[in-house]
N, C-alpha and C positions, 0 to 999 in steps of 0.2 A: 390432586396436588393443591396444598394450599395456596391461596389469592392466584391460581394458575391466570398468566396473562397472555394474550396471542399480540405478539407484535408483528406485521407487516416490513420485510425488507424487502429492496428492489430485487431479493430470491426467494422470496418466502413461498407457499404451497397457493398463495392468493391470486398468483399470476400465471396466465395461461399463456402463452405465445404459440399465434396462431398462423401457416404457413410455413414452419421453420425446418420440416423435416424433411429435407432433400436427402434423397439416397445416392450414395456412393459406391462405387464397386471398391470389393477388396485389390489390394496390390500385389501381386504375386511378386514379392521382393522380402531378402531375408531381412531380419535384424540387424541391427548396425549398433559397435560397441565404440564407444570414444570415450577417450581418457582428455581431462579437462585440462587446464595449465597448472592446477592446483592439488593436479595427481588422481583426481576423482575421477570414476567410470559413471556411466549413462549408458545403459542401453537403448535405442530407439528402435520403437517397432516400424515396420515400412506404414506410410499415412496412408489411411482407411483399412487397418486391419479390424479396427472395430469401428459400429457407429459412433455417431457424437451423441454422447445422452444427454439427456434436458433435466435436471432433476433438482426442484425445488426445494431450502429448508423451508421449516415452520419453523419460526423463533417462537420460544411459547414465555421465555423471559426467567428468570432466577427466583426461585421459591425463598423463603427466610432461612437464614441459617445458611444456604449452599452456596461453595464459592467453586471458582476453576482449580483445580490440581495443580501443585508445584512438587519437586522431587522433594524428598527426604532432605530435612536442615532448612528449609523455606518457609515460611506462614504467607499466605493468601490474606486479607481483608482488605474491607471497599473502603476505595477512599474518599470517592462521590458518586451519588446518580441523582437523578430526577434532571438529569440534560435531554440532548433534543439531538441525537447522534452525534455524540460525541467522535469524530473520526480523527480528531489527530492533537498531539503533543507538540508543546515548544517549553522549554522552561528558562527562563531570563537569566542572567549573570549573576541577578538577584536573589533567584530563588525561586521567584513566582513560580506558579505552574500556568500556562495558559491552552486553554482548550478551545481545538475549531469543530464549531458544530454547525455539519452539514449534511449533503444526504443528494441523492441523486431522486432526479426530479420524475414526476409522472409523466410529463408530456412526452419524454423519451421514449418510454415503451410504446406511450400509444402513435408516437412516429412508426416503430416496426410494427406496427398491426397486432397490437395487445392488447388481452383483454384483461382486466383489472376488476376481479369482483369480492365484494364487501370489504372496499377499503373503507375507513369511516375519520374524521377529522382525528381521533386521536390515535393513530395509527403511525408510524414512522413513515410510509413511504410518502413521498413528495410534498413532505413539508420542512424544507428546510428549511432551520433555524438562521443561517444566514450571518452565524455572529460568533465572537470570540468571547470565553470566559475564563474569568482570573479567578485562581485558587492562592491560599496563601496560610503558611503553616506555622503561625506566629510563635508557638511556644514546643517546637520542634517535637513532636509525639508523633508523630506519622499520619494525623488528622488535618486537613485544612481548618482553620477558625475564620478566616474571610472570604469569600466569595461573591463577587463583583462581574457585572456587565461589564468588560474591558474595552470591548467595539463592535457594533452591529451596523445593521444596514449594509450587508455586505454582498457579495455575489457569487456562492458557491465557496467559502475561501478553504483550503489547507494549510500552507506552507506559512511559517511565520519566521521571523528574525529580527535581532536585534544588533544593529551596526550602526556606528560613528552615531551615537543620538536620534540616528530615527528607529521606529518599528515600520517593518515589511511585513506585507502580508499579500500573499499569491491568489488573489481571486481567480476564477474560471477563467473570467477573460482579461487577465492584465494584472500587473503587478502597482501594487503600491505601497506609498511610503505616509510615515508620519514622525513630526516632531515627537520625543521620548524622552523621559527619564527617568533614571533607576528609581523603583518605590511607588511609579505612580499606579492608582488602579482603575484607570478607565481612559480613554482618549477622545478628547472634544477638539484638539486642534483640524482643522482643517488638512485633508490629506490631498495626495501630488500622486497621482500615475505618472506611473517613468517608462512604465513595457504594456503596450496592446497586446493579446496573445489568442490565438482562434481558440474561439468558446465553440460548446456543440458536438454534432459530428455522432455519423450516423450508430456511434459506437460508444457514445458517448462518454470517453473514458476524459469526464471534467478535472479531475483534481490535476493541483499547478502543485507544485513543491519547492522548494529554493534552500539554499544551505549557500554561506559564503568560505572562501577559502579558508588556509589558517593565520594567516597576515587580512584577513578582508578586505584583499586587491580588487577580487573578484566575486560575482554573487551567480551561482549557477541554478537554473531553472530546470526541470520536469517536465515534459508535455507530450500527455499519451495520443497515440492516432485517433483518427477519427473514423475510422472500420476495423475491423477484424483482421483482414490480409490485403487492406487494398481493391477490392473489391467493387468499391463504387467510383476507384477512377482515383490515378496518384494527385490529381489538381484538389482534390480537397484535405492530401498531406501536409501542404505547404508549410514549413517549421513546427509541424508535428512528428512525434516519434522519435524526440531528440533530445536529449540534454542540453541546451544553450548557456551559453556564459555571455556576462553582460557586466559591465562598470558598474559600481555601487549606485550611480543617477542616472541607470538606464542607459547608457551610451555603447557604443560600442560592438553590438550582439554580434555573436559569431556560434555557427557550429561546435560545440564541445565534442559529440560522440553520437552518433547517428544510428538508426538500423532495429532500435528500440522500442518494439510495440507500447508497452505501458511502461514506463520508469517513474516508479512511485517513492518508496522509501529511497534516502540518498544518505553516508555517512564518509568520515573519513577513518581508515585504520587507523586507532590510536598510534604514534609515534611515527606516525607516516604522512607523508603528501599525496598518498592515493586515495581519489574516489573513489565508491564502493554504490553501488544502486540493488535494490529487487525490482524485478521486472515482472509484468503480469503478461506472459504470452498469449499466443493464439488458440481460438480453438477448430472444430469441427474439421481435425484432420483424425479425429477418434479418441479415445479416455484416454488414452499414452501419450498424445502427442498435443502440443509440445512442450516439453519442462517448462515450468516456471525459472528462474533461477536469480541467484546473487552470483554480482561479475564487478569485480576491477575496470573500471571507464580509464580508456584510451584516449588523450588528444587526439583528436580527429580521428578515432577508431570507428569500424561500423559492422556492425553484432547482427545483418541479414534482414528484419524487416523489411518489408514482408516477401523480397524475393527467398530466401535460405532462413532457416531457422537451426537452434541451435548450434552455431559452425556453418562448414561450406554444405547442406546438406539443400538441395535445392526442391524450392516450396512448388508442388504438386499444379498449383495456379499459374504460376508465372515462370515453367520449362523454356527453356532458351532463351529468354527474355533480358538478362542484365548477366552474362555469364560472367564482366569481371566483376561485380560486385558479390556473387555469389562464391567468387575463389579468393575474395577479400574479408569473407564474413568470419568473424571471430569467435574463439570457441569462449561461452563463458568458462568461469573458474566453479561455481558449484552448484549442480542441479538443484533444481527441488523438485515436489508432485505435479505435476500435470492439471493443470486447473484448479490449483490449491489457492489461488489471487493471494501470490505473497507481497505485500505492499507495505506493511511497516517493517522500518531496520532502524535499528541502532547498536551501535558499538559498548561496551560495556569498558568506562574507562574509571571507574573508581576501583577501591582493592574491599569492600562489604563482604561480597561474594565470594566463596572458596576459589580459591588460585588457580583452577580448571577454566572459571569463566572471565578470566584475565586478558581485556585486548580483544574478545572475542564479539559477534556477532550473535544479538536475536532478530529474526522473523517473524511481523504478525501475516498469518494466513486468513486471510478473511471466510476464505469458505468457498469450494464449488459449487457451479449450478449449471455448469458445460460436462459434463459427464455421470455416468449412469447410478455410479456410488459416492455420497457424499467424501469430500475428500477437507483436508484443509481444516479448518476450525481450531486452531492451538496458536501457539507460538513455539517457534522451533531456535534451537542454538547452534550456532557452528561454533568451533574452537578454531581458535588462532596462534600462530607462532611466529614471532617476528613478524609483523604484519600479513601475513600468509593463512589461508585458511587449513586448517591443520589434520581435519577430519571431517568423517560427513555431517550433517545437520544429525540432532537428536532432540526426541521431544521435551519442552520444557514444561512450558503451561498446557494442560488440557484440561479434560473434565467438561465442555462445551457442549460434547453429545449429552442428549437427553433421553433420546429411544431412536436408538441407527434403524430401526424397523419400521418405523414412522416417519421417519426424515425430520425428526425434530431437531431441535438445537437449542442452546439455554440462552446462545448469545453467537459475537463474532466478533473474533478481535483485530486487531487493527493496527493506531498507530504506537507505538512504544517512545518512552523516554527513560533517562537515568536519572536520578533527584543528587543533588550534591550529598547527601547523607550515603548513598551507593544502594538504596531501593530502586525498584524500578515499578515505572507505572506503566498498564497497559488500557487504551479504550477498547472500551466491549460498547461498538456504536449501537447495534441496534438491541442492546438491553438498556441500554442510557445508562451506562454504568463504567466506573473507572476503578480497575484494580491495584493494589500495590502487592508489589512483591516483594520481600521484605527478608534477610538470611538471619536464621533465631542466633545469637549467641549464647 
């Protein structure tokens, strides 16, 4: 393969994890079929019908010429790379496009007793870039022509916004703000934490996300647990695992929707006032269990972490333990694969696109590494009707495998946006590359 490159991600084949294979007995319990609110089936296997498998991609990175797969009436090309994990999208009122580039740290794994060998400084994992970058497509051809340092020195950041004149941005631990305005391309004014929020955690699941309502009464926060299921003890969940809502200057914070292992991607159904999240669930209840899924967020709704998962279905760990919470847990509205880390959403609210992907929902799946056969790696669509999801997911973007017999992979996508033109851009973090997707007329 020409210029073949091997990149290091915090799943790549470079990482061993060492003590992790506890065995579990099978459950001698049937399968369990549940229809979702959204009309969708899930099957669930009883937890520990199979092991939990461990299995590593090798990102080996994108040869010249090869791009991800889009269906028939689409074109693929890059729209940037040479970033530093690119993991998430925001694009200004403006236009801008602005990317967070960061990346989960080494020290974490070697917290759970990992071993880490031939990583080398130019490697993706545990060097996070720590910073935001402005793209800008000055003579509309589907090329960026500017590209700017927009704000660094940052702390793990995701989540970005632009509200009343300032820019937000969701570091690890705490939210912050800055003076803004439309056009500019870099930020030197002095910034204001308005939200602390626990950084860490044995689970490390750092990314913060934030999206404000559609009036910007209110600005809602992301913040995934800090274990697996609970595991090390609920005092180190405290205002994790929850979607929070807060006043535009940090005031106010209250529980939005609780129950939530990872709540990463957040949107609103076009023509609607409902939130919409992907959630990256649990693992080591076996490769089946449990969905990932996109769900409808309830005021003060709560979705079972980590006593029930999926619905009232009650988690194997925590038997009798909070049984009314477990008869309160919420079914989501649309499965997805089982350790597929679906974390980017966005709603598709221009008309570019054929009238099938109207109103509708894509998923970036970042990619398994909790189960036996590589899962996950694409970006998936659901269809919508009337704010409602209208069918099951189907795949959009692939092409990511490299050699399924190898555990390779060319890349892993992530966070999604819609450009006002009605393309859409997808990060492929750990190729440092950002795709557009684009319908040929």
């Amino acid at each position: 393969m020409k210029n073949r490159t091997y990149i290091a991600s915090f799943v790549t084949a470079t990482i061993i994890l060492l003590g992790c294979n506890s065995q579990h007995p099978v459950v001698q319990e049937q399968p369990k079929t549940i229809e979702t609110p959204a009309g969708q089936q899930v099957t669930l296997p009883p937890p520990h019908a199979t092991e939990s498998g461990r299995n590593f991609s090798n990102v080996i990175g994108w040869e010249d010429g090869r791009t991800p797969k889009a269906p028939a009436g689409f074109t693929v090309t890059k729209y940037a790379d040479g970033l530093q994990n690119p993991r998430w999208l925001y694009v200004t009122p403006n236009g801008d496009v602005l990317v967070a580039e960061a990346n989960t740290e080494v020290g974490f794994w070697k917290r759970l007793g990992a071993k880490i060998v031939g990583i080398t400084k130019s490697m993706a994992l545990g060097n996070s870039a720590n910073r935001i970058t402005l793209f800008r497509d000055t003579d509309k051809d589907g090329k960026p022509d500017v590209r700017e340092t927009f704000l660094s020195d940052l702390n793990q950041p995701l989540g970005m916004l632009v509200l009343n004149d300032m820019f937000y941005v969701a570091n690890t631990d705490g939210i912050w703000r800055y003076p803004y305005q439309a056009g500019q391309t870099n930020i030197t004014a002095r910034g204001e934490k308005i939200l602390d929020l626990p950084a860490g955690g044995y689970n490390n699941h750092w990314t913060r996300n934030i999206i404000a309502n559609p009036n910007g009464s209110k600005v809602y926060v992301a913040v995934g647990s800090a274990s697996d299921h609970g595991e090390h003890g609920m005092e180190y969940e405290e205002r994790r695992a929850n979607i929070l809502e807060i006043n535009p200057d940090g005031t106010g914070e209250r529980v939005y929707a609780s129950g939530l292992r990872n709540p990463v991607g957040m949107g609103w159904a076009p023509g609607t006032n409902t939130l919409w999240t992907s959630v990256n669930e649990r693992d080591d209840l076996g490769d089946e269990l449990v969905p990932d899924y996109l769900t409808s967020v309830q005021d003060g709704g709560f979705y079972g972490w980590p006593y029930a998962y999926f619905g009232p279905n009650e988690d194997p760990e925590w038997l009798g333990q909070q049984p009314k919470l477990v008869e309160q847990t919420i079914v989501p509205d649309v499965p997805l694969v089982s350790h597929s880390a679906s974390l980017g959403l966005a709603f598709y609210d221009k008309a570019t696109f054929p009238e099938k992907y109207h109103g509708g929902a894509f998923v970036g799946q970042h990619g398994s590494w909790r189960r036996s056969e590589l899962v996950g790696y694409k970006v998936v669509f659901v269809p919508y009707q009337n704010g409602m999801p209208a069918g099951p997911p189907e795949d959009f973007l692939t092409g990511f495998f490299a050699d399924s017999g190898e555990d390779e992979v060319y890349g892993r996508p992530v966070g999604i946006a819609v450009l006002p033109d009605g393309s859409m851009l997808v990060a492929d973090d750990t190729s440092n590359t950002i795709w557009r997707v684009s319908a040929q007329r």
